[in-house]
C-alpha positions in Angstrom: 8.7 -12.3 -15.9 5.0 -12.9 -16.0 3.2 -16.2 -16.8 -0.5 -14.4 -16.6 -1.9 -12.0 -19.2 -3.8 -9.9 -15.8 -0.3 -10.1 -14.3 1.5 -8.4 -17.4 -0.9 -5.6 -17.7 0.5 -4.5 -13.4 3.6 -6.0 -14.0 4.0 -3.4 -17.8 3.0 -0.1 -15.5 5.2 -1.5 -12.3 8.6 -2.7 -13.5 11.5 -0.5 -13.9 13.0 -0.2 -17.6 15.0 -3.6 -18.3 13.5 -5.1 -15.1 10.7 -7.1 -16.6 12.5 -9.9 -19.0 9.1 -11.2 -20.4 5.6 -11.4 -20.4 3.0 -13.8 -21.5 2.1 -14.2 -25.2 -1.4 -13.0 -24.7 -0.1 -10.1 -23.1 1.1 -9.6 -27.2 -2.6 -9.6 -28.8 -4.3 -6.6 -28.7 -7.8 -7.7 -28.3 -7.1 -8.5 -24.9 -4.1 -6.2 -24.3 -4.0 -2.8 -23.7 -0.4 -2.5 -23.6 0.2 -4.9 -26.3 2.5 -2.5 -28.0 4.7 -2.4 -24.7 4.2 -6.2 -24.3 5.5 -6.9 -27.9 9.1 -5.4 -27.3 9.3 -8.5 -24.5 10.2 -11.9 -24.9 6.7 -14.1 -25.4 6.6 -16.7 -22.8 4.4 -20.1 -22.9 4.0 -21.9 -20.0 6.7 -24.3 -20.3 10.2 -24.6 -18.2 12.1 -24.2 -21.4 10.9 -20.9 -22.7 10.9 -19.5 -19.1 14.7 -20.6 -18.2 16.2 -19.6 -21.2 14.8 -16.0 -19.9 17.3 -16.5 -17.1 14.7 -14.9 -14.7 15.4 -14.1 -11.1 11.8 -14.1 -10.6 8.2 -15.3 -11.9 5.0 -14.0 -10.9 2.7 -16.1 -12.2 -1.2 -17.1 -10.8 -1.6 -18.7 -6.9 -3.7 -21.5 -7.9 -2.5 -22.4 -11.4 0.5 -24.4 -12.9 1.4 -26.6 -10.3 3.2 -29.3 -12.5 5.4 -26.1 -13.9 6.0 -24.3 -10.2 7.5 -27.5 -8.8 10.2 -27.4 -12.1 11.0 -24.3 -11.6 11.7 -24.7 -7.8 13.8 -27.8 -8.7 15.3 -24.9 -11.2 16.0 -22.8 -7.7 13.6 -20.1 -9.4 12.5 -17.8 -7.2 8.2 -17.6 -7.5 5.8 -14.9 -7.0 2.0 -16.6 -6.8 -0.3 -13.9 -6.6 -4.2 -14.5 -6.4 -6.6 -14.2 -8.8 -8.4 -10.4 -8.4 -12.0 -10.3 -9.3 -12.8 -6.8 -8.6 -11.1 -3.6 -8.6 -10.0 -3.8 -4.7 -8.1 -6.7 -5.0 -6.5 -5.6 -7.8 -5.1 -2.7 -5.9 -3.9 -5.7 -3.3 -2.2 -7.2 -6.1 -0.6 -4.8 -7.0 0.7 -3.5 -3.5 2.0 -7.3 -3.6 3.8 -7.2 -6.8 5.4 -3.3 -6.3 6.9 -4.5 -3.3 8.2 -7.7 -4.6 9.8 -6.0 -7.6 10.8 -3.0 -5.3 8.5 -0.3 -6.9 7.0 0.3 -3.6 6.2 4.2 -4.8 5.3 3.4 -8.0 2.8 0.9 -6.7 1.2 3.3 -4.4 1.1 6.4 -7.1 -1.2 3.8 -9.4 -3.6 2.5 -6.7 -3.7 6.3 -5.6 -4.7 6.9 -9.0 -7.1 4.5 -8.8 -9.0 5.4 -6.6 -9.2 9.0 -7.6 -11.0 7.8 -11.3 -13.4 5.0 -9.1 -14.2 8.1 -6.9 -14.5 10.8 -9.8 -16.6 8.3 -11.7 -18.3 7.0 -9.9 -22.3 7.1 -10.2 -24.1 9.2 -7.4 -27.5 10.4 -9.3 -30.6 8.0 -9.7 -30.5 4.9 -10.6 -29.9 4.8 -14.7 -31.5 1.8 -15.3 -31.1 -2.6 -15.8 -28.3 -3.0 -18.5 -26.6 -6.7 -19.8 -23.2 -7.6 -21.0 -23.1 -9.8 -23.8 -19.9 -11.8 -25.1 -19.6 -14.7 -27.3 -21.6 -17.8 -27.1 -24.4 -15.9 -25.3 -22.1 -15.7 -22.0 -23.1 -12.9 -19.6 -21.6 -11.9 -16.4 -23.8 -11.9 -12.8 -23.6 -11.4 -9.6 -19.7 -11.1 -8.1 -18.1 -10.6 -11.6 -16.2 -7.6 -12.3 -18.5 -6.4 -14.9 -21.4 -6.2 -12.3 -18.7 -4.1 -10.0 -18.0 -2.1 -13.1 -21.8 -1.7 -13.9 -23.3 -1.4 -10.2 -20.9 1.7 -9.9 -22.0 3.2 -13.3 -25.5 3.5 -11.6 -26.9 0.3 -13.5 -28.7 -2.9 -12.4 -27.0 -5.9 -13.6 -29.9 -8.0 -15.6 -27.9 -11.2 -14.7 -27.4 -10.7 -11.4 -31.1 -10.0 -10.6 -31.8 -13.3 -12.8 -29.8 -15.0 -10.4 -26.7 -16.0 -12.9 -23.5 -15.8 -11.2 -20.0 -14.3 -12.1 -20.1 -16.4 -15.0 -23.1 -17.5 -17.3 -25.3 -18.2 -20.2 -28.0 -16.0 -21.1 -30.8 -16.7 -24.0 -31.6 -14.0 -26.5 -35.4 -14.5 -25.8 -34.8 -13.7 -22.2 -33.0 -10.3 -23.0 -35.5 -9.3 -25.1 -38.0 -9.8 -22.7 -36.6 -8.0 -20.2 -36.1 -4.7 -21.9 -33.0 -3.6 -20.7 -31.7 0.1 -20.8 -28.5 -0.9 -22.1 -27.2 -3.4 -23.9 -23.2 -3.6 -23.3 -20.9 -5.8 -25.6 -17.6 -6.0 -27.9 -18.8 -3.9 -31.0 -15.7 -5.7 -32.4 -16.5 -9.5 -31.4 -18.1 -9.8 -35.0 -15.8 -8.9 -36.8 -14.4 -12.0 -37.7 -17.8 -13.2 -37.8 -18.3 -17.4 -36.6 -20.7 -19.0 -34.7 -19.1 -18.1 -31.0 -19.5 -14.3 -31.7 -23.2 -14.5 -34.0 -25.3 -13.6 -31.1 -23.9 -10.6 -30.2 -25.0 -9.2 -33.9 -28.5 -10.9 -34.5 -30.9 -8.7 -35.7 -33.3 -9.2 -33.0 -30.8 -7.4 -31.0 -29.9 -4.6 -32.9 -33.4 -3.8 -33.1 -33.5 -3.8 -29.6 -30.6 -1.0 -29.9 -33.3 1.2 -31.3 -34.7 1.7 -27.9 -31.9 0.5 -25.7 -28.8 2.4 -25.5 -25.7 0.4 -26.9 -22.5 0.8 -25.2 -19.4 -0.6 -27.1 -16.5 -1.6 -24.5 -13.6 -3.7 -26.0 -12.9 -6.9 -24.4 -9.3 -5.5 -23.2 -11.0 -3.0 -21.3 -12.7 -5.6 -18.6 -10.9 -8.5 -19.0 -9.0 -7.9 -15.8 -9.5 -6.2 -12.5 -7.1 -3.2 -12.8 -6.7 0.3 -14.3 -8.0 -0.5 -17.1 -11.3 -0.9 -16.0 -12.1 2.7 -15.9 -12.4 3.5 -19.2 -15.1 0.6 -18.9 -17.1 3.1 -16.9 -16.3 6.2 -19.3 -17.5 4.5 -21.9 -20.8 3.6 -20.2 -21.0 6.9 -18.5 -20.8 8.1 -22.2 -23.5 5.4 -24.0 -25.9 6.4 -20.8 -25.9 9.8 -21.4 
């Protein structure tokens, strides 16, 4: 079993049928799922010793530098761990998954999904002129600089990363005034993160911005989509290929 939702998403394309015994409940919502469907016909797991023991599990992969109180019960359980580390961009997450193939013995069917991989970062990747400064946008006016996976995702798009050049770091806060006085080319956020609408999620569909849309292009990726380093991550890069054209 898994205990993290980056973890399910390899562990859902790696496992054999009947191999994987459960994933994390996240891995079960599909606003931050891809494969929620395939997650949901798995046993939900929290992170507590009873709900993974009952699972009977001869392994679980969970995070390297999480859960410490709950790794030394289930070693005093004689439960075999997995830690793997954290991936940030799409090269470790083809480490991780070499890790995980091989622990799970899926060695093929590890390397046939980092060789696919590599072929879509090749195929789409940007090669013309530069397309311009975009920004990603999420709740509570967070943002994503320099070192995150969005500004992996955008750099090989062919766009400049407006936090990263203002100096904000993988993770950050970034005022409305300040986008619109930079003018980006493209303004990339959840299209859905307003649906439910509350104060977290209001600044991704103030007006100031959507006027904004009416000379930047809009891109509309799904949380799900870039959540975690992994194959998923492509179609973050279709669908800006798409909104740049």
């Amino acid at each position: 079993m898994t205990l993290n939702l980056c973890l399910d998403q390899m562990a859902l394309r790696l496992a054999a049928p009947g191999q994987l015994v459960g994933v994390s409940y996240l891995s079960q919502d599909p606003h931050l799922s891809v494969l929620a469907d395939r997650a949901a016909t798995l046993a939900p797991v929290r992170d507590s010793v009873e709900s993974i023991l009952v699972l009977r599990p001869d392994l679980v992969i969970l995070g390297k530098d999480t859960h410490a109180p709950l790794k030394r019960l289930l070693r005093g359980a004689d439960v075999r761990l997995l830690e793997l580390p954290w991936a940030t961009s799409i090269e470790e997450a083809e480490v991780v998954i070499d890790q995980m193939a091989k622990a799970l013995g899926r060695e093929e069917t590890g390397r046939h999904l980092i060789a696919d991989m590599r072929e879509q970062r090749t195929r789409l990747t940007w090669t013309g002129a530069p397309r311009g400064t975009a920004v990603y946008l999420e709740a509570n006016r967070g943002t994503s600089g320099k070192g995150s996976l969005m500004d992996e995702l955008l750099r090989l798009s062919g766009y400049r990363n407006l936090a990263a050049e203002l100096g904000i770091g993988s993770f950050g806060r970034v005022s409305l005034e300040t986008v619109l006085a930079a003018e980006p080319d493209l303004l990339v956020l959840d299209g859905t993160a307003n649906k439910n609408p509350a104060r977290a999620t209001e600044f991704v569909g103030h007006h100031a911005l959507l006027a904004l849309a009416g000379t930047a292009k809009l891109a509309s990726v799904p949380t799900r989509y870039s959540i975690c380093a992994g194959p998923d991550n492509f179609q973050v890069m279709r669908l800006l290929a798409e909104a740049g054209r």
